[in-house]
TORKOL-4160 file (C-alpha; in steps of 0.2 Angstrom, whole numbers, padded with zeros to 4 digits, m for minus):
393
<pt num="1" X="m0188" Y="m0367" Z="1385"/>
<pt num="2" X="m0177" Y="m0380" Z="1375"/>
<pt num="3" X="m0170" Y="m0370" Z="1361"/>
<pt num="4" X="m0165" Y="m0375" Z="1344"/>
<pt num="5" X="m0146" Y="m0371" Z="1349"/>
<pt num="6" X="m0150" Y="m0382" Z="1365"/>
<pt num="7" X="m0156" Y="m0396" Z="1356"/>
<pt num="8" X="m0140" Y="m0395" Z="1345"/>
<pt num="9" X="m0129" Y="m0397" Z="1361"/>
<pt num="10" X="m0139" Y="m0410" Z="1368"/>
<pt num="11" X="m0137" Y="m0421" Z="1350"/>
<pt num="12" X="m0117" Y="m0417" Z="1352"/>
<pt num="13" X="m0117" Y="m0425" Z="1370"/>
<pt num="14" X="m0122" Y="m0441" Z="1362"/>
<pt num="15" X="m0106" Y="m0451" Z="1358"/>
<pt num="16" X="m0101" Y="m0445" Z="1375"/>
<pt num="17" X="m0117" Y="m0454" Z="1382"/>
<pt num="18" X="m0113" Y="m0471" Z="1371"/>
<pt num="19" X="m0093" Y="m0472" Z="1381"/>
<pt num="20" X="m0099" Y="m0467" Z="1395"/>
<pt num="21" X="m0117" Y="m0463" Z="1400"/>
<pt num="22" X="m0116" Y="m0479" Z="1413"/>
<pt num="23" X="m0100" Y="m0471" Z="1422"/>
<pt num="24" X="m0110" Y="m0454" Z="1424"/>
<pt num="25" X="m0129" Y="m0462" Z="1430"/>
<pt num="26" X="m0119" Y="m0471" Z="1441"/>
<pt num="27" X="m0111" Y="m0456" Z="1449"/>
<pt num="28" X="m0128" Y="m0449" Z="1448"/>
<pt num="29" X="m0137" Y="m0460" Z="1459"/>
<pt num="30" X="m0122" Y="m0459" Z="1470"/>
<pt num="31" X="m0125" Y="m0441" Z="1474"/>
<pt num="32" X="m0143" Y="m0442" Z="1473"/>
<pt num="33" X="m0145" Y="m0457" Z="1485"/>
<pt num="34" X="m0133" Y="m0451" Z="1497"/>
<pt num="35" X="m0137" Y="m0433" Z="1497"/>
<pt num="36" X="m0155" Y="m0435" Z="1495"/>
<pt num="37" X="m0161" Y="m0449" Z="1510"/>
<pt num="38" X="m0180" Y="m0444" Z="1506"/>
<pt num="39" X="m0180" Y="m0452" Z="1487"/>
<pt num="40" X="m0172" Y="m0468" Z="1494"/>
<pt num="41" X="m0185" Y="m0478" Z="1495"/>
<pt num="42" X="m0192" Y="m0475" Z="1474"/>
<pt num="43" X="m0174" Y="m0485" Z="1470"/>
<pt num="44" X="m0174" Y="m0505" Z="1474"/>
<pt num="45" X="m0154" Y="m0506" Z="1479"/>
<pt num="46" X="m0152" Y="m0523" Z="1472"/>
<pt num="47" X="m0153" Y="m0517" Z="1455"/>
<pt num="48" X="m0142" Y="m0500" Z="1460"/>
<pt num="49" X="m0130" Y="m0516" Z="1466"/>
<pt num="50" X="m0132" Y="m0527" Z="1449"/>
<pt num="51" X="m0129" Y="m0510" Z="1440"/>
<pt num="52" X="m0146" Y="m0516" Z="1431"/>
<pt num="53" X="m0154" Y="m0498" Z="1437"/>
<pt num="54" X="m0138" Y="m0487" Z="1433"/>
<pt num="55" X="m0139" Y="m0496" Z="1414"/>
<pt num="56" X="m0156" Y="m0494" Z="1413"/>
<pt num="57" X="m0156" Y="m0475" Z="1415"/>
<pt num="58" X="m0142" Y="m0472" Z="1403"/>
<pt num="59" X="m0150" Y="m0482" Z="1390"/>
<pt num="60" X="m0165" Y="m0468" Z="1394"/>
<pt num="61" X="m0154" Y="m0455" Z="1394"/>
<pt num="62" X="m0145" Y="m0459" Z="1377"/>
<pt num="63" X="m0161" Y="m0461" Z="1368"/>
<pt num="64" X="m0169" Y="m0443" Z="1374"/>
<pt num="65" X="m0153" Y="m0437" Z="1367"/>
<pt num="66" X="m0154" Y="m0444" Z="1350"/>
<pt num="67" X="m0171" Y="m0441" Z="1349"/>
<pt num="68" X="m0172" Y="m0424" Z="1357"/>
<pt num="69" X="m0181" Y="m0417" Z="1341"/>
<pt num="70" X="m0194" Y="m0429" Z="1340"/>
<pt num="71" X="m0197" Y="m0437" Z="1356"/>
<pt num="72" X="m0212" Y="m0448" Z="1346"/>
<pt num="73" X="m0196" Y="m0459" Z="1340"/>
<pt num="74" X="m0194" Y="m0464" Z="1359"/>
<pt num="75" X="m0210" Y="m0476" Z="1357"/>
<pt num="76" X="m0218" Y="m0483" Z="1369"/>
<pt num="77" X="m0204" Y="m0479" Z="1383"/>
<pt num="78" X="m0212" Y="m0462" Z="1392"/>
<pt num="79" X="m0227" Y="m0473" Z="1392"/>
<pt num="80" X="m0218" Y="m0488" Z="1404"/>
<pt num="81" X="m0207" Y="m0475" Z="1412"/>
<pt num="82" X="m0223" Y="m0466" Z="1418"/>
<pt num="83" X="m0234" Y="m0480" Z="1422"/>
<pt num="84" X="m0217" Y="m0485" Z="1432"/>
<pt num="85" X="m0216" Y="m0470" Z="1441"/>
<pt num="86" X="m0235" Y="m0469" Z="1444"/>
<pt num="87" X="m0234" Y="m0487" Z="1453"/>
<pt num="88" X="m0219" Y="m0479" Z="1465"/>
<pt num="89" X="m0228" Y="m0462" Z="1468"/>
<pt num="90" X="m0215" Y="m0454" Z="1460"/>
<pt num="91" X="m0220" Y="m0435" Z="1463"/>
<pt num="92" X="m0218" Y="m0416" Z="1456"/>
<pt num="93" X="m0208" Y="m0412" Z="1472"/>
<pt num="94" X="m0196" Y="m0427" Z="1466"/>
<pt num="95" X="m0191" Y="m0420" Z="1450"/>
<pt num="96" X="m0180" Y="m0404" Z="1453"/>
<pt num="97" X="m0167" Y="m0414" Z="1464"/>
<pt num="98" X="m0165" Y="m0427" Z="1450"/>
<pt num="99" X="m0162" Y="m0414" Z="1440"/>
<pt num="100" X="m0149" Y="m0407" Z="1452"/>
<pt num="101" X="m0141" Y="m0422" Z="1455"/>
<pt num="102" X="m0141" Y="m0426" Z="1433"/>
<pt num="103" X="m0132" Y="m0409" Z="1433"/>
<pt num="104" X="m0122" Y="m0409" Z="1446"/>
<pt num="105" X="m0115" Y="m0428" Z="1439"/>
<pt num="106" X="m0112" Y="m0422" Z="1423"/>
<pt num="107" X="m0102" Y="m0409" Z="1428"/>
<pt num="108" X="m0092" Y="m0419" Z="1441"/>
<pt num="109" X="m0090" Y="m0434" Z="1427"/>
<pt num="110" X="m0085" Y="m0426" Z="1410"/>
<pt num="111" X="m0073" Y="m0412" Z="1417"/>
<pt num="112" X="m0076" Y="m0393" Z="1417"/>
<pt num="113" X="m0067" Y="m0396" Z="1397"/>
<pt num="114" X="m0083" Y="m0403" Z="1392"/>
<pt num="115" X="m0096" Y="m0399" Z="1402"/>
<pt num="116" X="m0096" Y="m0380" Z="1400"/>
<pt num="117" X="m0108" Y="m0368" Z="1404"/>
<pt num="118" X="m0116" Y="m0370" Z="1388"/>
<pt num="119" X="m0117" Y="m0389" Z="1389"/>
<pt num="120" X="m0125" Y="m0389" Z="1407"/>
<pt num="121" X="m0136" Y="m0373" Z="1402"/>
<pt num="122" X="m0143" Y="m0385" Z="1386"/>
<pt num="123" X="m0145" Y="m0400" Z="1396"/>
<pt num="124" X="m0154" Y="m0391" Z="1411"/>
<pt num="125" X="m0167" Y="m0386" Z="1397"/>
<pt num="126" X="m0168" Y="m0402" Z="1389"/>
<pt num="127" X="m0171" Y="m0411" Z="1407"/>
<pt num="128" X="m0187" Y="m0398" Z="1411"/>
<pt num="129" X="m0194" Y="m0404" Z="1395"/>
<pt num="130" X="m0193" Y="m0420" Z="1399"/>
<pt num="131" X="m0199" Y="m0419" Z="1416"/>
<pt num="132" X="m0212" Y="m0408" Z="1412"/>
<pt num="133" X="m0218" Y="m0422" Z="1400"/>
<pt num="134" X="m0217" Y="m0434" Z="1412"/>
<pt num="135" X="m0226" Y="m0425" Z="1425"/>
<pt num="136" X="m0241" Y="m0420" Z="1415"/>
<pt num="137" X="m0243" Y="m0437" Z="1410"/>
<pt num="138" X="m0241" Y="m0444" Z="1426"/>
<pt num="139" X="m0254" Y="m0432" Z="1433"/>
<pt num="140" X="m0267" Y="m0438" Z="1420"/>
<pt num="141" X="m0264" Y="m0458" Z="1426"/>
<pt num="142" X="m0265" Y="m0451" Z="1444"/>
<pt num="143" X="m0282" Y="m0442" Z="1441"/>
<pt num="144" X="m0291" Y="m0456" Z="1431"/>
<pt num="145" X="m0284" Y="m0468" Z="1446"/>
<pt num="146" X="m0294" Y="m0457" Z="1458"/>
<pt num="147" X="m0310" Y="m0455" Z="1447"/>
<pt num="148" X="m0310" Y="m0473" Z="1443"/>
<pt num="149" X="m0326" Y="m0481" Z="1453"/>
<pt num="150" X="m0317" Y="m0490" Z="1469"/>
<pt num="151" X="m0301" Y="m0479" Z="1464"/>
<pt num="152" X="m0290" Y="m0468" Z="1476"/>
<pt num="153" X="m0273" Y="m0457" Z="1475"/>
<pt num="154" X="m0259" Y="m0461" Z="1484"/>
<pt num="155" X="m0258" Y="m0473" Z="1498"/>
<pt num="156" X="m0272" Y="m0483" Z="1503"/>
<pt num="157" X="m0272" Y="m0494" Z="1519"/>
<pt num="158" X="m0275" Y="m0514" Z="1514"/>
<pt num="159" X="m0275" Y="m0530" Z="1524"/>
<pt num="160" X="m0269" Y="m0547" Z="1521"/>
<pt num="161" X="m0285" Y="m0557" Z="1522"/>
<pt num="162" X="m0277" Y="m0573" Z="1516"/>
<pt num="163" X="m0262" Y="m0581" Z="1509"/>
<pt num="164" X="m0259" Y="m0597" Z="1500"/>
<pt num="165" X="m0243" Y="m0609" Z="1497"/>
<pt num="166" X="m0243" Y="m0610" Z="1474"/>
<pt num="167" X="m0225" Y="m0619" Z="1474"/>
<pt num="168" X="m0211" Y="m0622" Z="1486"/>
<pt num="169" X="m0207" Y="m0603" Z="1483"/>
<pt num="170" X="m0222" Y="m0592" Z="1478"/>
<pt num="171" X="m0235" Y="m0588" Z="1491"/>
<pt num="172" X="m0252" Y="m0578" Z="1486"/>
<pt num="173" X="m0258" Y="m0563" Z="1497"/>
<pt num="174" X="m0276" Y="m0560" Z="1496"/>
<pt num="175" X="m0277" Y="m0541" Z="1500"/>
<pt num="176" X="m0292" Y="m0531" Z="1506"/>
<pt num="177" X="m0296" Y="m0514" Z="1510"/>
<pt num="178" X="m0297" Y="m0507" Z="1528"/>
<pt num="179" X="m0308" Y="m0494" Z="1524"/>
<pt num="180" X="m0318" Y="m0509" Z="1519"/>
<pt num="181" X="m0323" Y="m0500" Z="1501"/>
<pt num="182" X="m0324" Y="m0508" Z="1483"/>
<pt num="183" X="m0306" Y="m0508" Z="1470"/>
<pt num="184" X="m0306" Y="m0504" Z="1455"/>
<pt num="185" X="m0304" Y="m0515" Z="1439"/>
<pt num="186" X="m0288" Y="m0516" Z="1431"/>
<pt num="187" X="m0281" Y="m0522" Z="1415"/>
<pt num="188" X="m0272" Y="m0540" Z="1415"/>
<pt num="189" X="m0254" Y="m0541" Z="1418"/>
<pt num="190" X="m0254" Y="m0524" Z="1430"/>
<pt num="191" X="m0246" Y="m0523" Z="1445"/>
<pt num="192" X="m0246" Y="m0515" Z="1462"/>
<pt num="193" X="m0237" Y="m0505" Z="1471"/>
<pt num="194" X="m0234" Y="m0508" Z="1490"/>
<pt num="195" X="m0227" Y="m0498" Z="1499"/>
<pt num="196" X="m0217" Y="m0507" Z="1518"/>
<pt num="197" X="m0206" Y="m0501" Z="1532"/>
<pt num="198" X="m0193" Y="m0515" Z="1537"/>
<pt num="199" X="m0181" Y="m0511" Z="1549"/>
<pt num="200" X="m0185" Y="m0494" Z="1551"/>
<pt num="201" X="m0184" Y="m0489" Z="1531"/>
<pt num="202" X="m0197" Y="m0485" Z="1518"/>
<pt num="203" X="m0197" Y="m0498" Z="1506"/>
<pt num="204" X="m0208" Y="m0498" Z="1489"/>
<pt num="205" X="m0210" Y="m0511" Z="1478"/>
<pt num="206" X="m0221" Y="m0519" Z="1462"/>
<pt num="207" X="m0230" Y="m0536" Z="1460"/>
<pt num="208" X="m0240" Y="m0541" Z="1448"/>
<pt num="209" X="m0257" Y="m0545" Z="1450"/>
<pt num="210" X="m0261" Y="m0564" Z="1447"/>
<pt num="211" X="m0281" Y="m0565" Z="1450"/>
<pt num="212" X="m0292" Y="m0558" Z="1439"/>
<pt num="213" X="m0303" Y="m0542" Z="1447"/>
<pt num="214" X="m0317" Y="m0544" Z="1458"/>
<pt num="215" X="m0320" Y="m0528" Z="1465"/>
<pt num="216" X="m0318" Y="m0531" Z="1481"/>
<pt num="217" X="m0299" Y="m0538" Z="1483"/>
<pt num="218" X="m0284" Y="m0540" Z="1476"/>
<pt num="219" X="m0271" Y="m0556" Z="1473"/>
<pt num="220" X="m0253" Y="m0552" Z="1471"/>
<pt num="221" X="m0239" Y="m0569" Z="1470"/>
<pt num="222" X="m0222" Y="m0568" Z="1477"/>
<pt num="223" X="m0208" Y="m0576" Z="1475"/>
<pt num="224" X="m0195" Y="m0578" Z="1489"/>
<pt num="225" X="m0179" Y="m0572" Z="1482"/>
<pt num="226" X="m0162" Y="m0576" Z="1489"/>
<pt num="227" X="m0157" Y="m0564" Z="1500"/>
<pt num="228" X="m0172" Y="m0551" Z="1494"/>
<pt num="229" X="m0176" Y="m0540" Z="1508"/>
<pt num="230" X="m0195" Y="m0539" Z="1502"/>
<pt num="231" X="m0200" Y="m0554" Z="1496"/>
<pt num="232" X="m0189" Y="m0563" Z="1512"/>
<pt num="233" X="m0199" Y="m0549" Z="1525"/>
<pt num="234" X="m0219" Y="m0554" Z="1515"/>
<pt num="235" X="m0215" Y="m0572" Z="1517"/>
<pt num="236" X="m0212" Y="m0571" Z="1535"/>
<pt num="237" X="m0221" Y="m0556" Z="1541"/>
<pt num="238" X="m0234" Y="m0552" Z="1530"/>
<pt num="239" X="m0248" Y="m0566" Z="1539"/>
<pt num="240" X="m0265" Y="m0564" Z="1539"/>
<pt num="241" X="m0271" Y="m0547" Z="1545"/>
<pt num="242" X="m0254" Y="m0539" Z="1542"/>
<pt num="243" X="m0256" Y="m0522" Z="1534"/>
<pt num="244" X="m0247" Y="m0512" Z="1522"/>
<pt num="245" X="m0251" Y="m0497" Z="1512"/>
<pt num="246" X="m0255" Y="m0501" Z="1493"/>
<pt num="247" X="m0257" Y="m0489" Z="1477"/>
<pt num="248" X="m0266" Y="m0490" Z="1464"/>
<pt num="249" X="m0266" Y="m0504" Z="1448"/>
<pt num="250" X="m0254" Y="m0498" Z="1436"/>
<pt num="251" X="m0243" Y="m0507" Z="1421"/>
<pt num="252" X="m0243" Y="m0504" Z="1403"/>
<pt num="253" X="m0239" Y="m0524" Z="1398"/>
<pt num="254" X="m0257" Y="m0528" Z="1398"/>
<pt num="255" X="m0270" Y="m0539" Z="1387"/>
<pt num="256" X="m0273" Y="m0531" Z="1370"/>
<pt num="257" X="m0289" Y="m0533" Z="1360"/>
<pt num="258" X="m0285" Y="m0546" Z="1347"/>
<pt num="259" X="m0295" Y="m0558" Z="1337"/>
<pt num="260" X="m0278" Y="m0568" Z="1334"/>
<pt num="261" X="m0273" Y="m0585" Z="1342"/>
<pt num="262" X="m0265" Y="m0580" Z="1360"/>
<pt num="263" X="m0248" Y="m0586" Z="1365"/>
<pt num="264" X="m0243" Y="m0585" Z="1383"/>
<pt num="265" X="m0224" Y="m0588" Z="1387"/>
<pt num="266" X="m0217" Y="m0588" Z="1404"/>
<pt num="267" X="m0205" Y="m0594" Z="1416"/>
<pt num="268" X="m0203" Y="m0594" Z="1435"/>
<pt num="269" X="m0215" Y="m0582" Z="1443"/>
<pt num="270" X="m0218" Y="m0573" Z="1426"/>
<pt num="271" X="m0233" Y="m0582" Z="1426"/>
<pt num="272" X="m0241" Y="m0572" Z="1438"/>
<pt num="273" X="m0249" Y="m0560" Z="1425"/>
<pt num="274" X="m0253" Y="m0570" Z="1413"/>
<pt num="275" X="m0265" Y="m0579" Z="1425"/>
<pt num="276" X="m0278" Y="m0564" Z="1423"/>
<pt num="277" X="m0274" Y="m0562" Z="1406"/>
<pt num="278" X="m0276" Y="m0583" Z="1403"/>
<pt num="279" X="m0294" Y="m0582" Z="1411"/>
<pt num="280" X="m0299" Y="m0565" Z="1403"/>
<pt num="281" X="m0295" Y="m0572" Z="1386"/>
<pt num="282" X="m0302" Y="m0590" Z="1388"/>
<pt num="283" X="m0319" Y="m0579" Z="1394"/>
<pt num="284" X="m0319" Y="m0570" Z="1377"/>
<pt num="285" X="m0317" Y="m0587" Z="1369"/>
<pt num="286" X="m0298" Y="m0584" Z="1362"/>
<pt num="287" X="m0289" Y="m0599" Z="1357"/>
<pt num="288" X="m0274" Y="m0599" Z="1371"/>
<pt num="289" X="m0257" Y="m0609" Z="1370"/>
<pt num="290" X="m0252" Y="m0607" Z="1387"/>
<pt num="291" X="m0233" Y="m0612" Z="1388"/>
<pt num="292" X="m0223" Y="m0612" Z="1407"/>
<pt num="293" X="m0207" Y="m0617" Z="1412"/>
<pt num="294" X="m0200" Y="m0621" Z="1427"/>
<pt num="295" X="m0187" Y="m0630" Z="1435"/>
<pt num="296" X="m0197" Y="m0644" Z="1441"/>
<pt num="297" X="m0217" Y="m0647" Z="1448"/>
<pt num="298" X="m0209" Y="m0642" Z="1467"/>
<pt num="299" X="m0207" Y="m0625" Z="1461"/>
<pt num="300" X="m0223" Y="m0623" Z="1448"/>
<pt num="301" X="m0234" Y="m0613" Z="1453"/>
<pt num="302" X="m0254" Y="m0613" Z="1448"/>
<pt num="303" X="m0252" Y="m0628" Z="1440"/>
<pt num="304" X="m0266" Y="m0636" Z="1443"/>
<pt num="305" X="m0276" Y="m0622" Z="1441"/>
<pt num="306" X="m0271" Y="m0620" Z="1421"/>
<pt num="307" X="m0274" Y="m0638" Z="1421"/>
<pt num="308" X="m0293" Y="m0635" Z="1428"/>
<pt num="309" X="m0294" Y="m0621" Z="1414"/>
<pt num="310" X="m0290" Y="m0631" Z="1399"/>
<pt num="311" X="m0301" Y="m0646" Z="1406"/>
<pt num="312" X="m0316" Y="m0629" Z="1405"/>
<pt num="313" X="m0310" Y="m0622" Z="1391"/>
<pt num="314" X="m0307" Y="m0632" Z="1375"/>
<pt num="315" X="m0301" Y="m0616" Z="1366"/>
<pt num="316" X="m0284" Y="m0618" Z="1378"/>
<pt num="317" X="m0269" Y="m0628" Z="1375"/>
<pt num="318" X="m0257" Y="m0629" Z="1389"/>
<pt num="319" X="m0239" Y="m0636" Z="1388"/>
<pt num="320" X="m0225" Y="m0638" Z="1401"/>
<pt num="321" X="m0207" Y="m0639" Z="1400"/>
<pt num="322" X="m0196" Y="m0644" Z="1418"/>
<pt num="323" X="m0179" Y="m0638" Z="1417"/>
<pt num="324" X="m0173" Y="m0651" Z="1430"/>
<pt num="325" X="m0187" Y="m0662" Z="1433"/>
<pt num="326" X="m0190" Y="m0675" Z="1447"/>
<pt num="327" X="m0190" Y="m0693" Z="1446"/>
<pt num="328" X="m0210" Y="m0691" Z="1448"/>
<pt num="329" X="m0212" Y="m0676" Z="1438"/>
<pt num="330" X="m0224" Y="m0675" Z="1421"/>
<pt num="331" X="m0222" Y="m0662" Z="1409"/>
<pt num="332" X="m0221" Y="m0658" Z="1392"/>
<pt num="333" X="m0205" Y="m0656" Z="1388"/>
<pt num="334" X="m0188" Y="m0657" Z="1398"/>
<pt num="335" X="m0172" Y="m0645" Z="1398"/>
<pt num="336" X="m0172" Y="m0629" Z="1392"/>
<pt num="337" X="m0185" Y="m0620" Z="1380"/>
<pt num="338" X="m0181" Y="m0623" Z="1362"/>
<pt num="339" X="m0185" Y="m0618" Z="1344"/>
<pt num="340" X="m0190" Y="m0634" Z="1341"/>
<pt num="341" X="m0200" Y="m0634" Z="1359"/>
<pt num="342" X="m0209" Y="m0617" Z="1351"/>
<pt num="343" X="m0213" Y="m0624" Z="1334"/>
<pt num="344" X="m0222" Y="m0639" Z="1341"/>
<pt num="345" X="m0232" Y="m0629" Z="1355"/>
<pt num="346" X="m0237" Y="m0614" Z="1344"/>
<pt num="347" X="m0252" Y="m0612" Z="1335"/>
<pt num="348" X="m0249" Y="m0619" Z="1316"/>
<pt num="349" X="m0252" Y="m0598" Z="1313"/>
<pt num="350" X="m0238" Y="m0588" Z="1314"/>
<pt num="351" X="m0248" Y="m0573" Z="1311"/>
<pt num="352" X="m0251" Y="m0574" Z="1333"/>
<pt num="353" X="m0248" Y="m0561" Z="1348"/>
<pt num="354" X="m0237" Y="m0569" Z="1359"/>
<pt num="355" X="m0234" Y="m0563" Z="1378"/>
<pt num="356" X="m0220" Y="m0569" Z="1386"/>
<pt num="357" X="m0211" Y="m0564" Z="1403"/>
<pt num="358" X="m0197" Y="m0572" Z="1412"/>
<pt num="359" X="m0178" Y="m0570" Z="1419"/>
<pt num="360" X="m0170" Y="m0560" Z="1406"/>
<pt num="361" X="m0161" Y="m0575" Z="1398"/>
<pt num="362" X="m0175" Y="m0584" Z="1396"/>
<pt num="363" X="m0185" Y="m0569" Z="1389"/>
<pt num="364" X="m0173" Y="m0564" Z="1377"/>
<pt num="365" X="m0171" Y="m0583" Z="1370"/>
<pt num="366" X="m0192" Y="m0585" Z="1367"/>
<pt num="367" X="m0188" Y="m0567" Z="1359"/>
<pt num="368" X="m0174" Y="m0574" Z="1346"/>
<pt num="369" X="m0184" Y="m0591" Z="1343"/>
<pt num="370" X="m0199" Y="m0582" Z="1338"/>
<pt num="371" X="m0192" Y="m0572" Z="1325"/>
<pt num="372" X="m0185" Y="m0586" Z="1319"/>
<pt num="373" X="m0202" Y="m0595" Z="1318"/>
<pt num="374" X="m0210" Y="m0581" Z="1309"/>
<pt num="375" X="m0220" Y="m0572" Z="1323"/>
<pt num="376" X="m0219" Y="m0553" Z="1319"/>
<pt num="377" X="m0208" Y="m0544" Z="1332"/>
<pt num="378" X="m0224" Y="m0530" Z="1333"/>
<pt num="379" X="m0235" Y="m0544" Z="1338"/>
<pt num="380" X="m0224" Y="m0552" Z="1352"/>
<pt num="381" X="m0224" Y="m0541" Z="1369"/>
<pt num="382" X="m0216" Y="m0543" Z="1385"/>
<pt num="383" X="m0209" Y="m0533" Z="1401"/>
<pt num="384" X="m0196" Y="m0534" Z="1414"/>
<pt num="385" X="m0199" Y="m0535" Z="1432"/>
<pt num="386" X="m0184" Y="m0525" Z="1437"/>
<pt num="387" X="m0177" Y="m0510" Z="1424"/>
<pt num="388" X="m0179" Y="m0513" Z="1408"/>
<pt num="389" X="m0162" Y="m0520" Z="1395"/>
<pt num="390" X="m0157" Y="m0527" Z="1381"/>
<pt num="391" X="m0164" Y="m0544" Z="1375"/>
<pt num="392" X="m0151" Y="m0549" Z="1364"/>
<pt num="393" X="m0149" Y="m0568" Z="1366"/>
């Protein structure tokens, strides 16, 4: 039980956390990752190599501590933590050696002089609050996954039926169930969770759906990334009739309900959810600007696609901007996204809801431009495809 006197001790950690909460999650996943082979695969060890995951989870950890008396201040966090971890299958059995491993770090990194028995006592409370949180919430996902008509819990066995070239770097996979049974619907701009051995290991990751539901498969887009193990193994390997096991839909950056002009703002294969959510809102007759960029029409994917949309739906305005485009490229606009790229391609509105999803640079430059155009920062949404960070520009 978190205490009143816990919560105290907690909210005196916190300067502590702001110096040097990145040193002690990095020690953490240390212990935990060697220690603890079974948990392995939950962790994608390019981010543990970036340091993106190790950030991530201090950011995390400062902001339980300063808001450990009123956990509604932390927002909408718990929400993408848990529909993270519900994607992985990140299970009860998994919390207590996070919780020994967080522990066991804090005593290692701030020293028997600071980390006294009260301090480790206080934080041991505050983490079984947390985790129970995040287990009750996880187990409601997990249940309405299951109850949901062509739903299921855990692992389900799927098939690759097809797969399409979209660019010189994106490939579609057109997955299907073994069992040969329906899948649910789900929500534009979720993802999947897949889950692979290559060489011998357990590997998990996410990919966002790109097609919109039919019932009876799904399409998830990849990107071949240098040197990604994942992406690098489902270009080669994953052919027609390869199987995998697949969880269930899941992903908290999804279409809203809005009667407001629909801005859609991507970059790379950050288009891939907002494919569904394109179609879905052109269906319920929105008015869309669809804005892409990318490096030049070789690496563009769905292209022609939006270009067949906004030929069927007059309510969609699309617009594209090549970074480095080829001698026999069209687009819209050249180099870089600007302000002035923004103000001409936006809705004359600014009372819009914009979605916009892209390497971290680029997301957090649409994020600086449309506050300087007037878009309010409730209305504008976006998500990372690794851990989450900073967008300052």
């Amino acid at each position: 039980m978190l205490s009143e006197a816990h919560r105290a001790v907690v909210k005196a950690t916190v300067p502590l956390l702001e110096t040097g909460g990145e040193a002690l999650t990095q020690h953490f996943y240390r212990i935990m990752l060697s220690g603890y082979p079974e948990v392995r695969p939950l962790f994608n060890q390019a981010h543990q190599a970036s340091g993106d995951q190790p950030r991530a989870l201090a950011n995390g950890v400062l902001a339980y501590a300063r808001n450990i008396d009123r956990l509604e201040a932390l927002g909408p966090l718990v929400g993408q933590v848990v529909q993270k971890h519900v994607s992985l299958q990140v299970l009860p059995e998994h919390y207590p050696i996070v919780g020994t491993c967080l522990l066991q770090a804090i005593r290692e990194v701030l020293g028997p002089d600071i980390a006294t028995d009260e301090v480790i006592e206080a934080w041991a409370a505050a983490y079984q609050q947390l985790a129970d949180l995040l287990i009750g919430a996880e187990e409601q996902v997990y249940q309405a996954n299951a109850e949901a008509p062509g739903g299921w819990r855990g692992a389900r066995r799927f098939r690759v039926v097809r797969r399409e070239d979209e660019s010189e770097e994106i490939v579609s996979f057109y997955l299907r169930p073994v069992d040969g049974g329906p899948v649910p619907a789900f929500v534009p701009g979720q993802y999947l969770g897949l889950r692979l051995e290559i060489d011998g290991a357990e590997v998990r990751r996410n990919y966002s759906l790109s097609a919109p539901p039919d019932g009876t498969q799904f399409r998830i887009s990849v990107k071949r990334e240098p040197g990604g193990q994942v992406s690098g193994f489902m270009h080669q390997m994953a052919q027609e009739d390869f199987e995998l096991d697949v969880f269930p839909p899941a992903g908290d950056f999804t279409l809203q309900a809005s009667e407001r002009p629909l801005a859609l703002i991507t970059a790379g294969v950050g288009i891939t959810p907002a494919i569904p959510m394109l179609e879905a809102a052109a269906r319920e007759g929105r008015t869309v600007h669809f804005i892409h960029c990318a490096r030049h029409a070789g690496v563009h994917a769905f292209r022609e696609w939006v270009d067949d949309m906004a030929a069927r739906y007059p309510g969609i305005r699309r617009f594209f901007c090549y970074s480095e485009p080829r001698a026999e490229d069209t687009a819209d606009g050249t180099g870089f996204l600007t302000r002035e790229h923004l103000e001409k391609w936006l809705p004359q509105t600014r009372d819009l809801d914009a979605y916009f999803l892209g390497p971290v640079p680029f997301m957090a430059q649409v994020k600086s431009h449309l506050a300087a155009l007037g878009v309010p920062g409730e209305q504008c949404r976006y998500e990372f495809f690794g851990p989450a960070q900073a967008l300052e520009a």
